[in-house]
Backbone atoms as SQL, in Angstrom:
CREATE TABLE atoms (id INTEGER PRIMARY KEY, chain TEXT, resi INTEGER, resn TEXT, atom TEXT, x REAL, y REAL, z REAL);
INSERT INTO atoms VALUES
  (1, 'A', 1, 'UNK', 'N', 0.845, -1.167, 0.000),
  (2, 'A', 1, 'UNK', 'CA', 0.000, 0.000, 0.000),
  (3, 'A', 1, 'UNK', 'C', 0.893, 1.233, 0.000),
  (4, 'A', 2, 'UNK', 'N', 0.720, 2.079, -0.865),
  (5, 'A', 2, 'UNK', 'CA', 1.510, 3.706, -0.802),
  (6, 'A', 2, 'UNK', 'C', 0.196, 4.461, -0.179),
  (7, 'A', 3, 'UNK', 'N', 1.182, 4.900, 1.015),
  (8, 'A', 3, 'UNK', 'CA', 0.292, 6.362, 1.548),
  (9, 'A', 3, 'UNK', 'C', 0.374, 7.472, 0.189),
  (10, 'A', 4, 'UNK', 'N', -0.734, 8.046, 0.086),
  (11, 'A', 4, 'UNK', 'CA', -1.138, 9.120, -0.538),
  (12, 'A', 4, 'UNK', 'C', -0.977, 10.420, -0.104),
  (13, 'A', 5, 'UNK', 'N', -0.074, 10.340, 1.053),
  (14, 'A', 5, 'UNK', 'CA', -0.436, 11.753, 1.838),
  (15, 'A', 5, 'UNK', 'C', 1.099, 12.118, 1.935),
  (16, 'A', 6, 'UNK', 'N', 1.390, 13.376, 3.117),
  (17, 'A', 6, 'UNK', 'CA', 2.400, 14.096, 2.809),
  (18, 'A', 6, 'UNK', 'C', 2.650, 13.896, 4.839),
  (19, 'A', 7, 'UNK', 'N', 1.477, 13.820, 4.974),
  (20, 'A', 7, 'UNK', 'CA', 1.843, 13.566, 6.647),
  (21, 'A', 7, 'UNK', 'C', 1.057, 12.903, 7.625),
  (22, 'A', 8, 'UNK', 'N', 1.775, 12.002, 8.615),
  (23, 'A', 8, 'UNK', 'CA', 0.718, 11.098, 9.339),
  (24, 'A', 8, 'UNK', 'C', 1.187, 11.475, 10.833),
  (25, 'A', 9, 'UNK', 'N', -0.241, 12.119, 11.175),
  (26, 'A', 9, 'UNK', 'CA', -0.367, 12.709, 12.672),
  (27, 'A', 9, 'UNK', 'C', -1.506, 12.133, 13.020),
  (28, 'A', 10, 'UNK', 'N', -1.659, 12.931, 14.269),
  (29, 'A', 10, 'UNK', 'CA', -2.814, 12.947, 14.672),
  (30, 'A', 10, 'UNK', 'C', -4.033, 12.878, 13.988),
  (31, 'A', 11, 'UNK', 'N', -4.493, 13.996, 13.366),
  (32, 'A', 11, 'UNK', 'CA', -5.273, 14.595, 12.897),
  (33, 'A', 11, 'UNK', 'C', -5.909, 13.119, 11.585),
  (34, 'A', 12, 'UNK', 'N', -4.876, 12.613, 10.942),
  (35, 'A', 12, 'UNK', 'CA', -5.288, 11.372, 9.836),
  (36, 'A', 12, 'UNK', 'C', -4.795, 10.126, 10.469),
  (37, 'A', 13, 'UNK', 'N', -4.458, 10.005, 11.594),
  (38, 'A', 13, 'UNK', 'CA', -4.210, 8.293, 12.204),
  (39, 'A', 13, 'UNK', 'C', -5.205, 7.511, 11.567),
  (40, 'A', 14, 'UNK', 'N', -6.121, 7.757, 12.260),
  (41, 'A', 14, 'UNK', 'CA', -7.463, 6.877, 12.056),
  (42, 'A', 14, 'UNK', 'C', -7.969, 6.530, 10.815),
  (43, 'A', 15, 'UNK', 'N', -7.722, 7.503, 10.062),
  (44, 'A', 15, 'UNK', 'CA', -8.125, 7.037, 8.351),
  (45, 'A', 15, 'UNK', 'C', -7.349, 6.128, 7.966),
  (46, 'A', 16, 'UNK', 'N', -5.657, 6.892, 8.028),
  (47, 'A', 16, 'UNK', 'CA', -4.514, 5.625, 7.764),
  (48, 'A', 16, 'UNK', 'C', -4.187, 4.250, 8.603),
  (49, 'A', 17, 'UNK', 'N', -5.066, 3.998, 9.103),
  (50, 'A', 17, 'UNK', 'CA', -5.528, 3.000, 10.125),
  (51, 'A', 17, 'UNK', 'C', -6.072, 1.761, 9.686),
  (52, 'A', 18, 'UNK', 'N', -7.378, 2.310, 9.551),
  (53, 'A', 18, 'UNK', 'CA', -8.247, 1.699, 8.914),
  (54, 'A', 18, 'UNK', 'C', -7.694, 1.045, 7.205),
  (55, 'A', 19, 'UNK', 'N', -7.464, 2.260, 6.225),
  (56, 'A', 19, 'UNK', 'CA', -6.705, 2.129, 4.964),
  (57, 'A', 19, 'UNK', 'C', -5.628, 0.731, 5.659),
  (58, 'A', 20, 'UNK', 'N', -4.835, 1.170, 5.799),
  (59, 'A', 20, 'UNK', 'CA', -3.508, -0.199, 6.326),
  (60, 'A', 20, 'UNK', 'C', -4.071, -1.431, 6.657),
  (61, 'A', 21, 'UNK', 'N', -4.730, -1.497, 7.473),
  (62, 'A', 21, 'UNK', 'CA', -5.774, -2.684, 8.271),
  (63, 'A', 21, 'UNK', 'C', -6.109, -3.156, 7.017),
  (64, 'A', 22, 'UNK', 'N', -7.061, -2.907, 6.311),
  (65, 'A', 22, 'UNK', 'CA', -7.527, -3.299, 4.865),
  (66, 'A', 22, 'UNK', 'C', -6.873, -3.948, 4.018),
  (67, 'A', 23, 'UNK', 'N', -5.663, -3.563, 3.505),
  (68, 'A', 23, 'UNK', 'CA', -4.447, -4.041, 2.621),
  (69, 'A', 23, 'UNK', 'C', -3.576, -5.274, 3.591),
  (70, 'A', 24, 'UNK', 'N', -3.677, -5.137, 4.380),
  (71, 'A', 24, 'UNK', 'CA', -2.543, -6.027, 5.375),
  (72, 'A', 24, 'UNK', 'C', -4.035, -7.266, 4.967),
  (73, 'A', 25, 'UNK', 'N', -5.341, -7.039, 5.630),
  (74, 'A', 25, 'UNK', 'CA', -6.191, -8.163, 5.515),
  (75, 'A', 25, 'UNK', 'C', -6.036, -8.427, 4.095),
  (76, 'A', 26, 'UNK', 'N', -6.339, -7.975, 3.052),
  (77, 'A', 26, 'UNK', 'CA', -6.112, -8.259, 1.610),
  (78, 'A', 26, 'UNK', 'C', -4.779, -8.863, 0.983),
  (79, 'A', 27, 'UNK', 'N', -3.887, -8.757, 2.120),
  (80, 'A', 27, 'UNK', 'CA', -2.738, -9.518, 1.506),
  (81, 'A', 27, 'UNK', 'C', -1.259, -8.743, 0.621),
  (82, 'A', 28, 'UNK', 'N', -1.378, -7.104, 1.051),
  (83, 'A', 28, 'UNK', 'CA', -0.667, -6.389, 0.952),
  (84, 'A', 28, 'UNK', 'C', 0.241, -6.151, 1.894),
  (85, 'A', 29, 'UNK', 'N', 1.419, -6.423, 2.041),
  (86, 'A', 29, 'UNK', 'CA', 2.303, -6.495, 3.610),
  (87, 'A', 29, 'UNK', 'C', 3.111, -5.724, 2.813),
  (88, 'A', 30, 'UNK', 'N', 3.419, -4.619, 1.733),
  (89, 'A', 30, 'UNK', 'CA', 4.333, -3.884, 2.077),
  (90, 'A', 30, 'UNK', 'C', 3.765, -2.021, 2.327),
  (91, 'A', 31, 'UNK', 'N', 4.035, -1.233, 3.499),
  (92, 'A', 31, 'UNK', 'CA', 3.737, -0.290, 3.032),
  (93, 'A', 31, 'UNK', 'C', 4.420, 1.049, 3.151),
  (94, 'A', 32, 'UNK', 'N', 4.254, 2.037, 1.788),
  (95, 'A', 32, 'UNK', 'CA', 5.381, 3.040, 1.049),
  (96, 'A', 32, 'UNK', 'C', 5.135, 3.953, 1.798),
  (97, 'A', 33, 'UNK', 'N', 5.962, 4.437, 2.665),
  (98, 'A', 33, 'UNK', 'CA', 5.860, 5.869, 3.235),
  (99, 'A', 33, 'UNK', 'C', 6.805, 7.027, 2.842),
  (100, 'A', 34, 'UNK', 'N', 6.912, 6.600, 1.206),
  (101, 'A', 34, 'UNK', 'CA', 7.965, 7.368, 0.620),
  (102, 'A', 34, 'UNK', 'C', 7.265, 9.090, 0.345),
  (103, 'A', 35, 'UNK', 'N', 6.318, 9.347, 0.453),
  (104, 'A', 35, 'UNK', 'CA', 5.628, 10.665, -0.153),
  (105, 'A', 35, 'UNK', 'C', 5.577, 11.717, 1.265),
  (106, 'A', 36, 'UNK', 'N', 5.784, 10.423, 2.381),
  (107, 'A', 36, 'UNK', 'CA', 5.261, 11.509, 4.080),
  (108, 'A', 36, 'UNK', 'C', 6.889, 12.034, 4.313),
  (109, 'A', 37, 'UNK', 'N', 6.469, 13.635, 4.605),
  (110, 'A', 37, 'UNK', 'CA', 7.171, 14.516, 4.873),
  (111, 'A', 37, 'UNK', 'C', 7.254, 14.937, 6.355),
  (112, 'A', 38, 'UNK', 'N', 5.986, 14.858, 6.939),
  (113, 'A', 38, 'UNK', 'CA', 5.327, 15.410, 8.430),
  (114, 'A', 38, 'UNK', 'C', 4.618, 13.963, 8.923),
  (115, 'A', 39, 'UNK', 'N', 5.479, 14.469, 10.756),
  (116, 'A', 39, 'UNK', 'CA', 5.194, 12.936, 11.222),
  (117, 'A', 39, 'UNK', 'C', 4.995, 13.933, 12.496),
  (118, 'A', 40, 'UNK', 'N', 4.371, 13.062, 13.414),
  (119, 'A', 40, 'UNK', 'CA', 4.334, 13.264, 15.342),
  (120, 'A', 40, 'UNK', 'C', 4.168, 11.862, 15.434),
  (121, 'A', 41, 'UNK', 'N', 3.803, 11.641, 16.310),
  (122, 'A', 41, 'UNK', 'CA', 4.393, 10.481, 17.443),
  (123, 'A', 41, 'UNK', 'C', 2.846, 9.322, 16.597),
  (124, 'A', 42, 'UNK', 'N', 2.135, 9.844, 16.479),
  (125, 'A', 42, 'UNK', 'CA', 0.841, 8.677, 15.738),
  (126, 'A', 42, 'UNK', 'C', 1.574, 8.114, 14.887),
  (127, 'A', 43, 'UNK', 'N', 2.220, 8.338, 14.223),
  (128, 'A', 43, 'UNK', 'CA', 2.855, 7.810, 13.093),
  (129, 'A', 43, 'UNK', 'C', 3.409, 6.552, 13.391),
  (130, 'A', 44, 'UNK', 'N', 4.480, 6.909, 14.753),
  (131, 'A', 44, 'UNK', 'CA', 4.799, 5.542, 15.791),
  (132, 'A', 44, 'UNK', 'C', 3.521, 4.850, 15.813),
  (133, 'A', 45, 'UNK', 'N', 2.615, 5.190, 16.127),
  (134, 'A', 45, 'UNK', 'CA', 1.450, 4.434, 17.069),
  (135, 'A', 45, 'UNK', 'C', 1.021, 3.597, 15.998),
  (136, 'A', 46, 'UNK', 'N', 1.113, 4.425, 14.245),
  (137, 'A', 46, 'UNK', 'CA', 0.031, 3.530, 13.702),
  (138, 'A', 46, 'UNK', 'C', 0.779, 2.439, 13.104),
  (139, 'A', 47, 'UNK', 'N', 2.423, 2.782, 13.263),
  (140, 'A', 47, 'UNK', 'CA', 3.273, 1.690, 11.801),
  (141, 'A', 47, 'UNK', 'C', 3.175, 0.332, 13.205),
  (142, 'A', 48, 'UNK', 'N', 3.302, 0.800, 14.544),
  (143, 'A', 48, 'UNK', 'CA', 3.349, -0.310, 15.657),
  (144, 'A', 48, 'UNK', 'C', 1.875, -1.427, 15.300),
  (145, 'A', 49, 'UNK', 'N', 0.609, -0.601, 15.211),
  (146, 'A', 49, 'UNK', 'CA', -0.287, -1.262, 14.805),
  (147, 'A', 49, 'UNK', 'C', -0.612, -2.069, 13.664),
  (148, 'A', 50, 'UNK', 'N', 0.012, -1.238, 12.511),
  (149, 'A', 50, 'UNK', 'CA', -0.285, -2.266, 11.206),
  (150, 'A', 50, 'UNK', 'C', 0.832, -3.292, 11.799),
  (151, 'A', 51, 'UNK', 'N', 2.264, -3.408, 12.309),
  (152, 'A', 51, 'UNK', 'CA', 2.948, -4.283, 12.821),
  (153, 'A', 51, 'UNK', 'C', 2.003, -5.423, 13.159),
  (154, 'A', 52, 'UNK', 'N', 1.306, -5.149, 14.172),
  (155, 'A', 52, 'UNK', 'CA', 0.784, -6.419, 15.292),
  (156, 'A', 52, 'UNK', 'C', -0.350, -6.587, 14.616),
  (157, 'A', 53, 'UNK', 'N', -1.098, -6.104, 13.528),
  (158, 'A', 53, 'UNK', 'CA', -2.465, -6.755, 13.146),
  (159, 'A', 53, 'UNK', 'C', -1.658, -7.613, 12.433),
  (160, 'A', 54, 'UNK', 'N', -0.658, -7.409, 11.181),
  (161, 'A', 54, 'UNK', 'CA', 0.212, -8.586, 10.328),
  (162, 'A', 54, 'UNK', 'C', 0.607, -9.306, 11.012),
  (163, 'A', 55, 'UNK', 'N', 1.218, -9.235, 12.243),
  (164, 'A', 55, 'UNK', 'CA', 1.564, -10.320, 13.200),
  (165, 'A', 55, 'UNK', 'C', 0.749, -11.417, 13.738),
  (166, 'A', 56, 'UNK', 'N', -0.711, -10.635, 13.573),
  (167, 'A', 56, 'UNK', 'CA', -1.630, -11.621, 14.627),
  (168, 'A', 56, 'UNK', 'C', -1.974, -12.553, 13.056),
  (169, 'A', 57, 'UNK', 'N', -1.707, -12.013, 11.919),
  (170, 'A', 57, 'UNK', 'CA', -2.453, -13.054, 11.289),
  (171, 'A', 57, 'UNK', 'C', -1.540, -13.525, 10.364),
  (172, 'A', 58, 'UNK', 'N', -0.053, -13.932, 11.033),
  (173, 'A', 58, 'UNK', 'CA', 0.878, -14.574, 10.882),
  (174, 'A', 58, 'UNK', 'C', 2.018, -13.721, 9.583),
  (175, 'A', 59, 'UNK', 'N', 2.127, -12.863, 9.217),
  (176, 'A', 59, 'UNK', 'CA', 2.545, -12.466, 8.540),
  (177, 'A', 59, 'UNK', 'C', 3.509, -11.560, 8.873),
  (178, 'A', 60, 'UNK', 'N', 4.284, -11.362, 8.064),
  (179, 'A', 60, 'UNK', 'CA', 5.651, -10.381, 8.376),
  (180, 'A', 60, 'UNK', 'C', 4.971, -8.819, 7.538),
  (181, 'A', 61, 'UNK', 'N', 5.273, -7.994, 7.966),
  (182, 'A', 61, 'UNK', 'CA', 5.123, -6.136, 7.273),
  (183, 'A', 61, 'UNK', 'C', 6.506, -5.677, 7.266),
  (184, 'A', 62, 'UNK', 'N', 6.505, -5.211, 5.668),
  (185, 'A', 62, 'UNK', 'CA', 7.975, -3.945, 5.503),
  (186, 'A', 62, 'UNK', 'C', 7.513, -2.946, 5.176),
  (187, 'A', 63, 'UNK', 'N', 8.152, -2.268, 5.680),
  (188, 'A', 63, 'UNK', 'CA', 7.809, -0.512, 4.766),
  (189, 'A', 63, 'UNK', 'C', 9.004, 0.183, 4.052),
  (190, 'A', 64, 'UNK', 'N', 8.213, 0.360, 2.963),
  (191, 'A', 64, 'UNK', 'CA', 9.459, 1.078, 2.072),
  (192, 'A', 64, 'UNK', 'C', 9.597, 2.642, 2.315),
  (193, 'A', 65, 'UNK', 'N', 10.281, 3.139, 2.227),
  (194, 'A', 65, 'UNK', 'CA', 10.594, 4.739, 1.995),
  (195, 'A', 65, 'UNK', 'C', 10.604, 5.329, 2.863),
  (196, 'A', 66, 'UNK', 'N', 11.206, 4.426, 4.063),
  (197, 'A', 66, 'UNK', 'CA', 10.458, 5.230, 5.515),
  (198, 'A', 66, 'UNK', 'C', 11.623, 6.547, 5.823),
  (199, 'A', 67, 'UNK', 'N', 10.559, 7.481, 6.041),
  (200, 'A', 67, 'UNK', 'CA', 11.309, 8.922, 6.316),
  (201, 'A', 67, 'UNK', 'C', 12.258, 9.030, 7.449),
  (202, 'A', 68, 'UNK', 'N', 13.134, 10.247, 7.011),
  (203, 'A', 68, 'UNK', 'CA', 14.073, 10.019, 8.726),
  (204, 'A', 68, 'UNK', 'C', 13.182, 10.436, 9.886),
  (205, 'A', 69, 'UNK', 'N', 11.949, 11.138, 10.015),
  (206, 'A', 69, 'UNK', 'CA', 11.572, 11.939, 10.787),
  (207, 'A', 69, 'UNK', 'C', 11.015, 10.180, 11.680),
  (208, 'A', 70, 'UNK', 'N', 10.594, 9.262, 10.756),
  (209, 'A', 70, 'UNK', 'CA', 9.595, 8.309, 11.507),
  (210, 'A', 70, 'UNK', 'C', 10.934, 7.623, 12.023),
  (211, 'A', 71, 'UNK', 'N', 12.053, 7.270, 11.828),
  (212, 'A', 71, 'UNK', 'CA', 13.288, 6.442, 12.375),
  (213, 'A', 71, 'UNK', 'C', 13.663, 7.142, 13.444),
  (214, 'A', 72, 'UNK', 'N', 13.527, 8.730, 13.593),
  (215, 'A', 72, 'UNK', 'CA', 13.838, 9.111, 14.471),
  (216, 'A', 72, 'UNK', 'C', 13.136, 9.391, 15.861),
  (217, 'A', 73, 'UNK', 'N', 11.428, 8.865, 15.371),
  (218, 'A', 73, 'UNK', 'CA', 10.889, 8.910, 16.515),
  (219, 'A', 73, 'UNK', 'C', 11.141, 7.740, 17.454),
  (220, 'A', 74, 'UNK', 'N', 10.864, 6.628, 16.345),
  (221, 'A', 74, 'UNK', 'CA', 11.357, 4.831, 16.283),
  (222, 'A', 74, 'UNK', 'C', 12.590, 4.908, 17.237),
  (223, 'A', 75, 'UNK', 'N', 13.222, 5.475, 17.184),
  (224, 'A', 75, 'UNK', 'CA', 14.408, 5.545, 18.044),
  (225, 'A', 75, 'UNK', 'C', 14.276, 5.581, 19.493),
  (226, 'A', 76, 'UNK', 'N', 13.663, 7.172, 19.339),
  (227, 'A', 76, 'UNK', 'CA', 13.921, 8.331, 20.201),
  (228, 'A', 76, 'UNK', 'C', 12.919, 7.398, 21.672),
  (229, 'A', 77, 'UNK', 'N', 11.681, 6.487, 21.033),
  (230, 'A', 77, 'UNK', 'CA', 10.997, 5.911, 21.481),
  (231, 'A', 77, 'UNK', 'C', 11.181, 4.473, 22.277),
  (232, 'A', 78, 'UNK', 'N', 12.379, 4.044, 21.340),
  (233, 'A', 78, 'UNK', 'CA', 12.780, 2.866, 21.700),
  (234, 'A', 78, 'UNK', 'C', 11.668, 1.753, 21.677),
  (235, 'A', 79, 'UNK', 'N', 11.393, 2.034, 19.891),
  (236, 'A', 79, 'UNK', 'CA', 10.549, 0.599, 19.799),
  (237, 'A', 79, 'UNK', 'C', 11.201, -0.112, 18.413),
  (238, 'A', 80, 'UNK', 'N', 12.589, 0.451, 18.268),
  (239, 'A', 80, 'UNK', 'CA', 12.783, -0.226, 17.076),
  (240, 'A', 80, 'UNK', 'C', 12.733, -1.367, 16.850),
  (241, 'A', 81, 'UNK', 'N', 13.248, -2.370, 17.834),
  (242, 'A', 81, 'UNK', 'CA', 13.055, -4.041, 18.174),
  (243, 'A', 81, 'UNK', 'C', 11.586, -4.408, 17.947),
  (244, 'A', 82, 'UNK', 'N', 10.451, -3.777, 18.413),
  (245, 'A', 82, 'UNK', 'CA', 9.504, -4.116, 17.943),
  (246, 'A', 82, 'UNK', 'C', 9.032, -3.436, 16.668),
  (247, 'A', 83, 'UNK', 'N', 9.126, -2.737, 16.123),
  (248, 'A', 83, 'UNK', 'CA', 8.612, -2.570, 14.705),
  (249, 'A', 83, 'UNK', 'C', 9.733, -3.394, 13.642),
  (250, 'A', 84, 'UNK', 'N', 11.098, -3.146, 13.877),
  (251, 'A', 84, 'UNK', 'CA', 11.662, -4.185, 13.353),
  (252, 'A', 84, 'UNK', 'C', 11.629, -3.738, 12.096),
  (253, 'A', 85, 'UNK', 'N', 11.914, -2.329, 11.958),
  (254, 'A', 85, 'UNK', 'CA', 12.162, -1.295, 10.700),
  (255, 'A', 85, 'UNK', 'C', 13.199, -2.025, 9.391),
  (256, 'A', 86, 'UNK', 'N', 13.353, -3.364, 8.987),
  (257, 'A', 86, 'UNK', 'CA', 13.441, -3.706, 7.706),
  (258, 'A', 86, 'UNK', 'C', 12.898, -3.228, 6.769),
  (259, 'A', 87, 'UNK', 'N', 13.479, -1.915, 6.080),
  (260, 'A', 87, 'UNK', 'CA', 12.632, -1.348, 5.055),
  (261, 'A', 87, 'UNK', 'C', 13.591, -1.916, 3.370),
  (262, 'A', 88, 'UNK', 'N', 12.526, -1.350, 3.021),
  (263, 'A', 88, 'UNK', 'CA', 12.854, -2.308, 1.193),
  (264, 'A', 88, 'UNK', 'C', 12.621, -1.016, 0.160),
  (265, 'A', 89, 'UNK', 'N', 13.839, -0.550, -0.769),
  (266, 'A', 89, 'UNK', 'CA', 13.284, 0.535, -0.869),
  (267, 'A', 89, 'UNK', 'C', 11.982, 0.908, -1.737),
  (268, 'A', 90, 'UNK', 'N', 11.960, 1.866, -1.982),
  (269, 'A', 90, 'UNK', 'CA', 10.497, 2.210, -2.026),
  (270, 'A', 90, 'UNK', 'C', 10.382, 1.966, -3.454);
């Protein structure tokens, strides 16, 4: 799945939520966050979630194009072990 957007906050979690959820059930496990420019901390929250829904239904998730802003929250957060940021490029 390629995000369409330029930034994942707050404000669009929930859309890009839902969107991800969808493609991961459909059998899409990679997704492009090559176009997002603007990140806050949801961004963590939502790549952690598409993580564990692919997880629960046995499947591995990569994301391609991932921005420095999201590696640096990934960091700053100390969940890289669990998201497990293997990206492929975009």
């Amino acid at each position: 799945m390629k995000l369409d957007v330029t930034s994942v906050t707050n404000e669009n979690a929930g859309k890009l939520l839902d969107q991800g959820l969808a493609a991961i059930r459909g059998g899409d496990l990679t997704i492009d966050l090559a176009s997002v420019t603007t990140v806050d901390s949801a961004a963590v929250a939502l790549l952690l979630a598409w993580q564990r829904a692919a997880a629960e239904q046995g499947k591995r998730l990569a994301f391609a194009g991932v921005p420095a802003g999201v590696t640096g929250l990934v960091g700053l957060y100390g969940v890289d072990a669990l998201l497990n940021l293997e990206t492929v490029p975009a």
